[in-house]
C-alpha positions in Angstrom: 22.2 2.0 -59.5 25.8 2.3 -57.5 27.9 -0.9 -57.4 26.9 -1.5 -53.7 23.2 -1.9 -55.2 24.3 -4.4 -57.8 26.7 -5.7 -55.7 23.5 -7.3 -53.7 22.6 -9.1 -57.1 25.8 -11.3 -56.6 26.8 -13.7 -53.7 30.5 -13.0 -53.7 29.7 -9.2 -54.7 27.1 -9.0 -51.7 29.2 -10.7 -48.8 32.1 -8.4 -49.6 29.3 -5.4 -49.3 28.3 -7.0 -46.0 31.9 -7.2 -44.9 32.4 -3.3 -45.4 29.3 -2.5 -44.1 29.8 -4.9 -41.0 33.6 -3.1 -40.6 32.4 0.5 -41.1 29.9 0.0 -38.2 32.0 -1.4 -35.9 35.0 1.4 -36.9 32.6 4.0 -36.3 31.3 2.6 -33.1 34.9 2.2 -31.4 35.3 5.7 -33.0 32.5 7.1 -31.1 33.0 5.4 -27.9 36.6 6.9 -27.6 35.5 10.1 -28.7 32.8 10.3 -25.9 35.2 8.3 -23.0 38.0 11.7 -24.2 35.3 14.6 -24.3 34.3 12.9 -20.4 37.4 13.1 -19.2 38.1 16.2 -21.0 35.2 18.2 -18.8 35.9 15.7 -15.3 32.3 14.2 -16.4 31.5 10.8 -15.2 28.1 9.2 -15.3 25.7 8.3 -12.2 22.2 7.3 -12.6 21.0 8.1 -9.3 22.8 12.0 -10.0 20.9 11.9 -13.0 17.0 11.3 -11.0 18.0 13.7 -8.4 19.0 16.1 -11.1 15.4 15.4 -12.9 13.5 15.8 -9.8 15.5 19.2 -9.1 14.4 20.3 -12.3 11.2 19.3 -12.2 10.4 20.9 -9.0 11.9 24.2 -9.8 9.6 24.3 -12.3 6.8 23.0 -11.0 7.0 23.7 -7.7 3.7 22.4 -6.2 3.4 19.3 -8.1 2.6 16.2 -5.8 3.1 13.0 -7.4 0.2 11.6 -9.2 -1.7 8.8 -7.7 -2.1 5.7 -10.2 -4.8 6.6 -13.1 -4.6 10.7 -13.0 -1.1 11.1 -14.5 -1.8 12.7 -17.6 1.0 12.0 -20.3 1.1 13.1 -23.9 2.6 10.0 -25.6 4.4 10.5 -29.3 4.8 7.7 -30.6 6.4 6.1 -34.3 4.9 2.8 -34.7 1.7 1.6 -34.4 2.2 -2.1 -34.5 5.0 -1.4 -32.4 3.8 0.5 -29.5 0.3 -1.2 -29.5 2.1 -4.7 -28.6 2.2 -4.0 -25.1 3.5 -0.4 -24.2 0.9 2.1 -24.9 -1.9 -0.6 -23.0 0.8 -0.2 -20.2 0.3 3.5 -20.4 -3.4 3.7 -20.6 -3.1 1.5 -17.5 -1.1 3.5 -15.6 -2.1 6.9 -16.7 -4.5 9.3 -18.7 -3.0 9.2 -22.4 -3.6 11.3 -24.8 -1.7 10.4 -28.3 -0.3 12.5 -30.5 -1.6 12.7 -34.5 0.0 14.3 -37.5 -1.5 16.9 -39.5 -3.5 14.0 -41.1 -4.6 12.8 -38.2 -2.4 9.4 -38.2 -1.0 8.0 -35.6 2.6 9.5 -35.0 4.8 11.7 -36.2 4.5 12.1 -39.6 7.7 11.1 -41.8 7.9 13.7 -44.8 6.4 10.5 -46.9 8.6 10.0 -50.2 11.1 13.1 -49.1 11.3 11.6 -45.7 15.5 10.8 -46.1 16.1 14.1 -48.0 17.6 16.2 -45.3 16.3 19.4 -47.6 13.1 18.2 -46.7 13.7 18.1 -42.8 12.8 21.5 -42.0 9.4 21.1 -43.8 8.8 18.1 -42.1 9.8 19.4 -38.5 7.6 22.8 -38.8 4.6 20.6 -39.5 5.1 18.0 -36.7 6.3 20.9 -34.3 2.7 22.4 -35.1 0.7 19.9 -34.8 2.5 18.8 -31.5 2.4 22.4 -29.5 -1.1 22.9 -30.9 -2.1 19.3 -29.4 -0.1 20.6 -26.5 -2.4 24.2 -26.1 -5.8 22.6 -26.8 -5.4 20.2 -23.5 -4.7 22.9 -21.2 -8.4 23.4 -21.3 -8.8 19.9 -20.5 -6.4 19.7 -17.3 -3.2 20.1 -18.7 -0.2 17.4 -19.4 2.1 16.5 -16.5 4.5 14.9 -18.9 5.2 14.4 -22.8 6.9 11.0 -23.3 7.7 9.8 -26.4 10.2 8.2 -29.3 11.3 10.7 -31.5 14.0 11.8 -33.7 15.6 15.5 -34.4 14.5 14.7 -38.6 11.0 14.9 -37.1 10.8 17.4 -34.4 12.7 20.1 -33.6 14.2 20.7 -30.3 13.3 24.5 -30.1 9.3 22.9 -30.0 10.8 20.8 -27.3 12.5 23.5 -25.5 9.1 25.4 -25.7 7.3 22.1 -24.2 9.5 22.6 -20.9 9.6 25.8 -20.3 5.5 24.8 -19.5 7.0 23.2 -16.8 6.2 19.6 -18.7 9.1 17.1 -18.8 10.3 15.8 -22.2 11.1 12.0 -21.9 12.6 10.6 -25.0 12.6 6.7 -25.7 15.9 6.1 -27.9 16.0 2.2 -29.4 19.1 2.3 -31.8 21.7 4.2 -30.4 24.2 1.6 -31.6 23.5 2.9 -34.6 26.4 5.5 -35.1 24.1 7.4 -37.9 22.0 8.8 -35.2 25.0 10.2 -33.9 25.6 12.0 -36.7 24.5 15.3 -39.0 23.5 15.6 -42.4 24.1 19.1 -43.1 23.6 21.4 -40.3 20.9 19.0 -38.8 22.1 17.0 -35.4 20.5 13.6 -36.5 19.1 10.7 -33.6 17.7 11.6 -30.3 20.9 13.7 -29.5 20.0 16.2 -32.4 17.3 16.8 -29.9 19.5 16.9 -26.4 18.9 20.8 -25.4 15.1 20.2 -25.6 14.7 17.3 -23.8 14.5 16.3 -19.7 15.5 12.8 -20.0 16.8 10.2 -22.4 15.7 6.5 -21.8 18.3 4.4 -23.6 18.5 0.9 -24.5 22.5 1.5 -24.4 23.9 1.6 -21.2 26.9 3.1 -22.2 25.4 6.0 -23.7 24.5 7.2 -20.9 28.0 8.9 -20.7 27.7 10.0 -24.1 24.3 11.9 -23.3 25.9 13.4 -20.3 28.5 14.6 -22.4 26.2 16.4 -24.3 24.6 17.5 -21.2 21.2 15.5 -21.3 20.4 13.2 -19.1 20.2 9.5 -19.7 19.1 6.0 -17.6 20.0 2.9 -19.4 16.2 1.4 -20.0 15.8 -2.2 -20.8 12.5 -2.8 -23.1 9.5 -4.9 -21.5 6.8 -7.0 -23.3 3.2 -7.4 -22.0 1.1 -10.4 -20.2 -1.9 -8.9 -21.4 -1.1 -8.8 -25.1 1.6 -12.2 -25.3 0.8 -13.9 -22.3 0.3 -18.0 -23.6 -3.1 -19.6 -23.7 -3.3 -22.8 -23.0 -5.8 -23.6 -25.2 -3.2 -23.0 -27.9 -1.1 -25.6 -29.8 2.4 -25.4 -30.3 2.4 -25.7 -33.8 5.1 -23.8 -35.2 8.6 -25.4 -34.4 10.5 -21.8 -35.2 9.3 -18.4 -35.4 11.1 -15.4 -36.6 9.5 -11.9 -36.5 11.4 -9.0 -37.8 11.9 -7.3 -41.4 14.8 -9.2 -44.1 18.1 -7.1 -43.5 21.3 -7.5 -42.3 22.7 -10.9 -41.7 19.0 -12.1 -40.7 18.7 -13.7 -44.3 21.7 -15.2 -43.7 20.6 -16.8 -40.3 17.5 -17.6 -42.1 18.9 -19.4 -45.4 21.5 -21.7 -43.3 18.9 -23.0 -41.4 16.4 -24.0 -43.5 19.1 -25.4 -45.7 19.8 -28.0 -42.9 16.3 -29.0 -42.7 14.7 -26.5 -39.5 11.4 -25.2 -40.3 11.4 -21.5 -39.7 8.3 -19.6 -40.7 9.0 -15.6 -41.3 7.0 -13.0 -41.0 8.1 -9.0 -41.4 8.7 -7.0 -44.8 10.7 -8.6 -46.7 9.8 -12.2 -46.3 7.4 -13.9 -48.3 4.2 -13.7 -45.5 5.3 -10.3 -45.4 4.1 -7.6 -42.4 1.7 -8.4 -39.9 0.7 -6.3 -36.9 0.8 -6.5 -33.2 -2.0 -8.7 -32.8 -1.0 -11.4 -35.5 2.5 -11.3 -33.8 1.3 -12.1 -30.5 -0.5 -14.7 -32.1 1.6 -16.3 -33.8 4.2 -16.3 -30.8 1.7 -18.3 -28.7 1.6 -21.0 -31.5 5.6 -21.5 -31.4 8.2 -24.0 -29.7 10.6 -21.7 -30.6 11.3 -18.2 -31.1 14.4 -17.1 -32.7 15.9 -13.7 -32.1 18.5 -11.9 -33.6 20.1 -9.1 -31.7 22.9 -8.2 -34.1 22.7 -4.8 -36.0 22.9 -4.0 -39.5 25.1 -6.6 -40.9 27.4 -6.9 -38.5 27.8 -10.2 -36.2 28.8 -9.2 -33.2 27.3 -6.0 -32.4 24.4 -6.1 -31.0 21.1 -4.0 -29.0 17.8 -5.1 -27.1 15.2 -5.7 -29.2 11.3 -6.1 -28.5 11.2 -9.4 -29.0 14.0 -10.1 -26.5 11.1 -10.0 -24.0 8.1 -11.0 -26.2 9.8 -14.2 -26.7 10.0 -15.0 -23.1 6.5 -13.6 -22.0 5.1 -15.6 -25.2 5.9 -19.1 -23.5 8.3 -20.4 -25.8 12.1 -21.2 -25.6 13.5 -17.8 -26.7 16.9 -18.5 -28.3 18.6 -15.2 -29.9 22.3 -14.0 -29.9 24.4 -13.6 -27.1 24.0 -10.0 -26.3 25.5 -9.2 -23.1 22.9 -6.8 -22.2 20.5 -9.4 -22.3 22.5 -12.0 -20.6 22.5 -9.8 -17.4 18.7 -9.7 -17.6 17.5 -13.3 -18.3 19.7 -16.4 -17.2 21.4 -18.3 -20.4 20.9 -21.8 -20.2 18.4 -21.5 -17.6 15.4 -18.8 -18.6 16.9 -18.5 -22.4 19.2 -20.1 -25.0 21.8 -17.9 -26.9 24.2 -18.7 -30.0 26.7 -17.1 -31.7 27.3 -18.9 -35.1 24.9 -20.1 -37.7 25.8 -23.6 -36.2 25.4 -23.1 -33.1 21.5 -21.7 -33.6 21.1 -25.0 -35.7 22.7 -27.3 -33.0 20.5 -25.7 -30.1 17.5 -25.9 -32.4 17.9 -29.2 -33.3 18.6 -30.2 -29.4 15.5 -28.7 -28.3 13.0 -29.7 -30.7 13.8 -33.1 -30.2 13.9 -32.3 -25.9 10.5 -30.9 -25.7 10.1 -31.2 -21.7 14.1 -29.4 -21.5 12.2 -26.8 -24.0 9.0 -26.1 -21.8 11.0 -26.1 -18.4 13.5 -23.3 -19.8 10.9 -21.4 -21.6 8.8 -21.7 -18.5 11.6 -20.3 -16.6 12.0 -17.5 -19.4 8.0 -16.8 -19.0 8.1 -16.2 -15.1 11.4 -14.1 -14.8 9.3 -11.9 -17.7 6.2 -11.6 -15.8 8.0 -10.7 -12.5 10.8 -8.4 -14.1 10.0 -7.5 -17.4 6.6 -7.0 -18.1 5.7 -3.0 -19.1 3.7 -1.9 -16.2 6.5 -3.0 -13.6 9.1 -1.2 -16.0 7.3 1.9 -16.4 5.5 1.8 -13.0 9.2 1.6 -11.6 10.8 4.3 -13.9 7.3 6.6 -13.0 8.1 5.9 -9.4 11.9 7.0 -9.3 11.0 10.8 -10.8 8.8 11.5 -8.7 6.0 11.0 -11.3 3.6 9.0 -9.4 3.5 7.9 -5.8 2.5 4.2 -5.2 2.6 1.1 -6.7 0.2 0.9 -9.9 0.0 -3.0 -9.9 -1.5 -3.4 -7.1 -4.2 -0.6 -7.0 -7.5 -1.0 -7.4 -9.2 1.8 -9.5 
């Protein structure tokens, strides 16, 4: 065991690790940030999302010169997905909605890419890994082109999985490769261990389009000459939509797994008397999938988010539950994350905090306010049906490449 291992054993021992771990982040970050601002200006780059369509669509129909956009229903898309609980709370539905989906399986025929198992974080076992999943993936690939083809592989994937050379192979079909990227505030997905390009940039060369949940690495994916469109994550009326034959039972919910400064958040709260139940690895109730979530998430007065990465306090990314909370019904209170801030209205369709106190305070203000609660999270629940639910983002995003033609939502087929 190193001493950052039994450093978590001891209070005073484990904030200090927090503290490095919280500084190295944020170092690394900045680091990054400059790096990628220097290399832009370095090659006269500068980012424009509607260059980046026009460049997609130029691609695309230099490849595939007769393609018409699809009408809703008869896209066919190849989806590659990670997690099942994950994906199945709202996006894949969206998908089967919109399109003809057919999902990827490993060589065991499980959902997703499979992840090495135990050697999954040995980067001697990445190439192993990668020749399996880039088998199974171009043989998936081959046996539909007896069954009408794919118009366009979409997926979340990682360069410790796949390989870009099976992704390279994938377009030169004439098939676009759309990669979902969740983390890339993470500054280890920017990085290499050994000769291997970790993150979805490790795959860059063999992919058509990056959808980030980081608008400013968008730039950084230009730099590396792969296109990017800053792409907020939804949630789904189908799955989270409130029933209102439900009781508001639970006066805070948390989802999520135990890391970071969540246990922290967690601890001072129910040490000043708030009731928050816990559900994710980690915790005592432990995982639960996307059904239980959804659940659970209609039973609550309150759902508390927390945006912040890793340990650190103040650095934050868009999470699912940033618009499961919403859609659920319930007053959604999470960090203030900018990014979020400029999609729902603080104060108004959401409540944000930025200290343990200040979750406690806000807490306690609304629990004891219930008709301030239910006109705020009512607010929350219509700006997330009208601008955040996964068919309008995908239908939009669809729309834009020149994927499909008209408008999904209000077709009737």
């Amino acid at each position: 065991m190193n001493w950052k291992e039994k450093a978590k054993n001891f209070g005073v021992l484990n904030w200090v690790n927090a503290q490095l771990k919280s500084n190295e982040l944020k170092r690394d970050l900045i680091k990054l940030g400059n790096d990628y601002q220097q290399r832009a200006a370095n090659l006269g780059f500068s980012y424009d999302a509607d260059l980046t369509v026009e460049k997609f669509r130029s691609w695309h129909q230099e490849k595939i010169p007769g393609y018409i956009a699809r009408s809703p229903g008869s896209l066919r898309i190849f989806w590659v997905g990670s997690n099942v609980d994950q994906d199945k709370s709202g996006l894949l539905q969206a998908l089967q909605r919109l399109a003809h989906v057919t999902v990827f399986h490993d060589f065991e025929g499980k959902y997703g890419t499979w992840n090495g198992g135990c050697s999954g974080s040995d980067p001697s076992a990445f190439d192993h890994i990668r020749k399996v999943n880039d088998a199974s993936l171009l043989q998936q690939i081959e046996n539909l082109k007896g069954l009408g083809g794919v118009d366009v592989l979409i997926g979340q994937m990682w360069a410790n999985r796949i390989s870009k050379d099976a992704l390279l192979s994938v377009k030169e079909m004439g098939i676009p490769v759309i990669n979902i990227s969740m983390d890339d505030r993470l500054p280890l997905n920017w990085g290499s261990k050994g000769d291997i390009r970790l993150g979805s940039v490790g795959l860059a060369s063999g992919v058509s389009l990056v959808l980030t949940t980081s608008p400013e690495t968008c730039l950084w994916y230009g730099v590396e000459g792969c296109p990017a469109l800053f792409w907020p994550l939804a949630s789904s009326a189908e799955v989270f939509a409130p029933t209102n034959s439900l009781r508001r039972d639970i006066d805070v919910l948390f989802i999520g797994n135990k890391y970071g400064v969540r246990g922290k958040i967690i601890k001072y709260l129910t040490k000043n008397g708030v009731n928050v139940e816990c559900y994710g690895c980690g915790w005592p109730n432990g995982h639960i999938n996307a059904k239980e979530m959804a659940s659970l998430s209609k039973r609550a007065k309150i759902i508390l988010g927390v945006g912040a990465i890793g340990h650190c306090f103040n650095v934050y990314t868009l999470k699912l539950r940033d618009f499961d909370g919403p859609m659920s019904g319930a007053l959604y209170l999470t960090q203030r994350n900018p990014d979020l801030c400029k999609l729902f209205i603080e104060g108004d369709e959401m409540e944000c905090y930025e200290t343990c106190q200040e979750a406690l305070e806000k807490i306690t203000y609304y629990l004891k306010n219930p008709t301030h609660r239910q006109k705020v999270a009512k607010k929350g629940l219509d700006k997330a049906l009208s601008n955040h639910s996964w068919e309008k983002r995908l239908e939009t995003t669809f729309v834009d490449l020149g994927l499909i033609s008209y408008s999904v939502l209000d077709a009737n087929y």
